[in-house]
C-alpha positions in Angstrom: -14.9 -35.0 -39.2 -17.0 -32.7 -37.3 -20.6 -32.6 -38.4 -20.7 -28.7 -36.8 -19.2 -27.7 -40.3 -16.0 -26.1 -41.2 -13.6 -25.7 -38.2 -10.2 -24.5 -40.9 -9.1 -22.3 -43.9 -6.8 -22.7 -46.4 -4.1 -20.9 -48.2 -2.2 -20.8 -51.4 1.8 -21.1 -51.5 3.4 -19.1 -54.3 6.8 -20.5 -52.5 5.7 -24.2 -52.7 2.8 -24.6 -55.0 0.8 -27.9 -54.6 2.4 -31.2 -56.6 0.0 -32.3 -59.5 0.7 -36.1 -60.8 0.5 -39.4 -59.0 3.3 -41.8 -59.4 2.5 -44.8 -61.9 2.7 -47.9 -59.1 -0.6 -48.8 -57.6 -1.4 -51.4 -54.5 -4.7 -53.3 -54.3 -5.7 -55.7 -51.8 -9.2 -57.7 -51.3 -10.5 -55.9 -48.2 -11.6 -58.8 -46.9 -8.1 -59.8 -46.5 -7.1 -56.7 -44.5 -7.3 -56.8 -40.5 -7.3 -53.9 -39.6 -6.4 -49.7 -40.5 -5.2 -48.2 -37.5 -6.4 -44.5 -37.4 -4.1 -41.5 -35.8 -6.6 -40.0 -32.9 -6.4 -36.3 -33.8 -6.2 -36.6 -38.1 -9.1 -39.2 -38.1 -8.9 -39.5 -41.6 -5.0 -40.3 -41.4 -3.9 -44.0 -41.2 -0.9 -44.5 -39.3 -0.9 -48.8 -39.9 -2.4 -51.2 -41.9 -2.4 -54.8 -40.4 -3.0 -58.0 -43.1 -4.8 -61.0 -42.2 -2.1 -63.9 -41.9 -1.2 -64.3 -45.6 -2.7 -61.9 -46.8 -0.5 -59.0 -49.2 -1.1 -56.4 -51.6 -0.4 -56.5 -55.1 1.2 -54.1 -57.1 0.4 -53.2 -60.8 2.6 -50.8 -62.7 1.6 -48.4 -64.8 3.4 -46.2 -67.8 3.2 -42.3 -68.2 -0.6 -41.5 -66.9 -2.1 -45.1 -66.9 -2.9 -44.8 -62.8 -5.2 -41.9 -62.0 -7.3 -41.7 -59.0 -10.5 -39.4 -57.7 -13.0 -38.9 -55.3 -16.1 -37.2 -55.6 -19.3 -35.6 -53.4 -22.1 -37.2 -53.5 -24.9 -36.0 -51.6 -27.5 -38.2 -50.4 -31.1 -37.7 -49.1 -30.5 -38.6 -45.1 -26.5 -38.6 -45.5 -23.3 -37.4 -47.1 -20.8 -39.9 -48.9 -18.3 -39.9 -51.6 -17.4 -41.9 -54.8 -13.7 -43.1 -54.9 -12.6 -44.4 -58.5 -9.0 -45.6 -59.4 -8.0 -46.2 -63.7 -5.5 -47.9 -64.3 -3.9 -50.1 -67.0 -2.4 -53.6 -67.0 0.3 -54.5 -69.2 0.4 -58.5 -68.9 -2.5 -60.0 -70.9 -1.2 -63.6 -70.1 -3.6 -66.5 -68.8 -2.9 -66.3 -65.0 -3.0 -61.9 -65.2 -6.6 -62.5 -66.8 -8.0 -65.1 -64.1 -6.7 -62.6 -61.4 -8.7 -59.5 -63.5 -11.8 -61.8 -63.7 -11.3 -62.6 -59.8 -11.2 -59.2 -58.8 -15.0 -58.9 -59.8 -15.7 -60.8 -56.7 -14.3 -59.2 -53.9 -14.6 -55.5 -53.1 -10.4 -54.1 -53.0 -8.9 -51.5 -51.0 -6.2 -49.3 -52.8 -3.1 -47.2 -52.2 -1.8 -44.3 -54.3 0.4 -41.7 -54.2 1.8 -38.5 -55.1 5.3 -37.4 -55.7 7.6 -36.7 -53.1 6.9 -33.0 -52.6 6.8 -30.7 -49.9 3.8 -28.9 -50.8 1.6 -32.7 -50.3 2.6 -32.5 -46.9 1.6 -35.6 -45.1 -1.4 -36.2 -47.9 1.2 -37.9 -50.9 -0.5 -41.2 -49.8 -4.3 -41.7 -50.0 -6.2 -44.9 -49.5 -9.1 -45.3 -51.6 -12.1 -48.0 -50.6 -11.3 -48.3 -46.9 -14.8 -48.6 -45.8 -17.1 -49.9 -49.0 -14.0 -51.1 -51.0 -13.8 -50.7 -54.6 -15.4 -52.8 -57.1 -14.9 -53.4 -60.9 -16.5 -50.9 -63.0 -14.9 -51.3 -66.5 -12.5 -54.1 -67.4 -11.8 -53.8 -71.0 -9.1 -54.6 -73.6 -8.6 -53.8 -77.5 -5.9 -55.2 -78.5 -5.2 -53.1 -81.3 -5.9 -50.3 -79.5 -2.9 -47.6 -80.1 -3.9 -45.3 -76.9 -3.5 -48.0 -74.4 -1.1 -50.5 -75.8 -3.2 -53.1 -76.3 -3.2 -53.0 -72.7 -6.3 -53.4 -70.3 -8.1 -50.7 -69.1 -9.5 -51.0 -65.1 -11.9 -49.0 -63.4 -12.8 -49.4 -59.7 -15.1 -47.4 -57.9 -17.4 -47.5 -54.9 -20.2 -49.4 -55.6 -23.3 -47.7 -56.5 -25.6 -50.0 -54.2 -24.9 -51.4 -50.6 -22.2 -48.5 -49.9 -20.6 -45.7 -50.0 -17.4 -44.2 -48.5 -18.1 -41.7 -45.4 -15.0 -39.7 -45.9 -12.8 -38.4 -48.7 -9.6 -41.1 -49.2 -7.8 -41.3 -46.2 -4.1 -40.2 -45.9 -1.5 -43.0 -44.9 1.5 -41.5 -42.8 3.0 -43.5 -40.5 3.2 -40.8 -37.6 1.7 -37.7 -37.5 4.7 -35.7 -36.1 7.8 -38.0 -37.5 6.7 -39.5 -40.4 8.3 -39.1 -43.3 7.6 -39.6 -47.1 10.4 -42.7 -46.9 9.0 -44.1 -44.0 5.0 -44.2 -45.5 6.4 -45.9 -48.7 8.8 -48.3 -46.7 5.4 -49.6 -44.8 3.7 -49.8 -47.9 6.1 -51.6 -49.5 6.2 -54.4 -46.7 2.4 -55.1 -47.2 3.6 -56.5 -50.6 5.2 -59.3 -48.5 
């Protein structure tokens, strides 16, 4: 980030226009139970790793159609700059363990992963972490069970918390190598923190 202002434009490709949509898997983890992001030391908002403490996974939660949407927002402060990160998403499984693990996650702050579809025009940016410095905490947890619009299902919102943090940077990319990565090889590390 340079603090000097803007140091880059930005153009528009007819020929490869940018990818809209977000695919419908989500990862969460409780921040606490990740060791470490690695960060690339040119992109400083890219993450090139993402080490778990020993037993420690992410979980994945499927959604349907548009159930998983993500954004981050500005939000200027008196003495600092910061922005709001917020994941919806839906869960499908209203058994007894799937609601003790909803009512858990009220306790820790989590860290998530989304990403776009594999598209040229996302470049190295299909993957964005959201909470990696504040986490994400529970906003809305709610279910209606005869609710037609979600299926009964329930409806999640995380976000950065309104007190005691706030994210210093937009989400950060995950690539696995600035140069050589691939969209493959981002979602075949991913997929191993489920593990």
């Amino acid at each position: 980030m340079s603090c000097a202002g803007i140091f880059s434009g930005a153009t528009v490709s007819c020929s490869d226009p940018l990818a809209v949509g977000i695919e419908q898997r989500l990862f969460l983890a409780n921040l606490e139970d990740v060791a470490s992001f690695t960060f690339d030391g040119t992109e400083t908002n890219m993450v090139t790793a993402i080490t778990m403490k020993a037993t420690k996974t992410f979980f994945e939660f499927e959604g349907l159609k548009q159930s998983i949407s993500t954004q981050s927002e500005y939000m200027p402060k008196p003495y600092s700059v910061g922005y709001k990160h917020t994941v919806d998403f839906s869960v499908f499984n209203v058994t007894a363990e799937q609601r003790r693990n909803l009512e858990a996650m009220a306790f820790q702050p989590q860290v998530a992963i989304a990403y776009g579809p594999n598209d040229s025009s996302l470049g190295n940016a299909a993957f964005e972490i959201l909470g990696i410095n504040a986490g994400l905490e529970i906003v809305t947890n709610i279910r209606i069970p005869a609710d037609n619009e979600t299926g009964g299902a329930y409806r999640i919102q995380l976000a950065t918390p309104d007190a005691g943090g706030i994210e210093s940077q937009l989400p950060s990319v995950f690539w696995t190598d600035p140069s050589t990565g691939t969209y493959a090889s981002a979602l075949t590390a991913i997929e191993a923190l489920l593990v």
